[in-house]
C-alpha positions, -999 to 999 in steps of 0.1 A, spaced: 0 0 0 9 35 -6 21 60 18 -4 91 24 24 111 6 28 86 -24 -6 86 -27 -12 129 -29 22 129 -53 3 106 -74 -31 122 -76 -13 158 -84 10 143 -107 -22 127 -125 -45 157 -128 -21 170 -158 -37 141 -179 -69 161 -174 -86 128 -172 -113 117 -138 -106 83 -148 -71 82 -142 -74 98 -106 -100 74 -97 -83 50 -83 -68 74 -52 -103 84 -38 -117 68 -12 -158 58 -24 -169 83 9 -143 105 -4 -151 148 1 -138 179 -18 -146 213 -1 -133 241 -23 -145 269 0 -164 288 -4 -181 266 -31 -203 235 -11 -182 202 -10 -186 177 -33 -196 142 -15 -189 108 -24 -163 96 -56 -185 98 -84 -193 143 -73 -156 147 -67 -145 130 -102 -176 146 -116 -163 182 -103 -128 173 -116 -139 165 -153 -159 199 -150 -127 215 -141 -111 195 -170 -133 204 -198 -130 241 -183 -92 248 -188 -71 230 -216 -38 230 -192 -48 216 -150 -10 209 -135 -7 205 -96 32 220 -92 38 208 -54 62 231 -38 62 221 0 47 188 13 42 179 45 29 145 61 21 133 92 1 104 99 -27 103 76 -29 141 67 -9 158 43 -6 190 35 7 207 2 23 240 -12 8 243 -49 11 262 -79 -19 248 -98 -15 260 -134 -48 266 -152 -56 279 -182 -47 277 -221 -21 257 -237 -10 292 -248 -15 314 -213 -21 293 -182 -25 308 -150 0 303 -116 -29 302 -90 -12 296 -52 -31 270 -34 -26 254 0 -44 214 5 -50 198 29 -54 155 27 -70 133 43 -61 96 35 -80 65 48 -79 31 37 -50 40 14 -70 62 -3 -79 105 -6 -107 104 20 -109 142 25 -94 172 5 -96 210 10 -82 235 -12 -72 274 1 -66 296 -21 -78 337 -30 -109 331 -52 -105 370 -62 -69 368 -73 -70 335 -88 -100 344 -109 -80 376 -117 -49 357 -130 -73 332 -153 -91 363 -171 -53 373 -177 -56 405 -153 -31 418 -132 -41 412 -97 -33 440 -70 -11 429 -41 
């Protein structure tokens, strides 16, 4: 079985093939995603469902894991998530958090500035 970091290296090293399937394996079936301040999505089938949305949204989805940090069962994780064009994607700074259980992504919350992130997308220049 995987270590709870093996496990979160693979799922962000996966989400570049901007394919659910591929991440399926590495979620738990009671699995959560909470994107605040969006509602979280409950259960496999939402979270991969949410993913592929994400997917057919942005032609380029790569999880760039700067810090990561595991104890027990939790990880956590520095991220520059790239989203956007094949041409312009966006560097949006997100901090997760991971829950594993059972070998598998359990829980998973994303932090990140809505605002700014939005801001880098539409290919504005964000204050701060």
């Amino acid at each position: 079985m995987r270590t709870p970091e093996q496990v979160v290296r693979a799922f962000c090293a996966e989400v570049s093939s901007r394919d659910a399937s591929t991440v399926r394996e590495l979620f738990h079936p009671d699995a959560v995603f909470h994107d605040p301040p969006k509602q979280p999505q409950r259960g496999r089938e939402e979270v991969l469902s949410g993913l592929a949305a994400i997917f057919t949204r942005f032609e380029v989805v790569t999880f760039e894991i700067r810090h990561l940090a595991a104890a027990g069962e939790v990880v956590l994780t520095e991220r520059v998530d790239w989203l956007g064009t094949k041409e312009r994607a966006a560097p949006v700074p997100v901090m997760g958090t991971f829950e594993i259980r059972d070998g598998l992504i359990h829980q998973w919350r994303d932090y990140f500035d809505q605002n700014f992130a939005t801001a880098l997308i539409q290919g504005d220049q964000p204050a701060g």
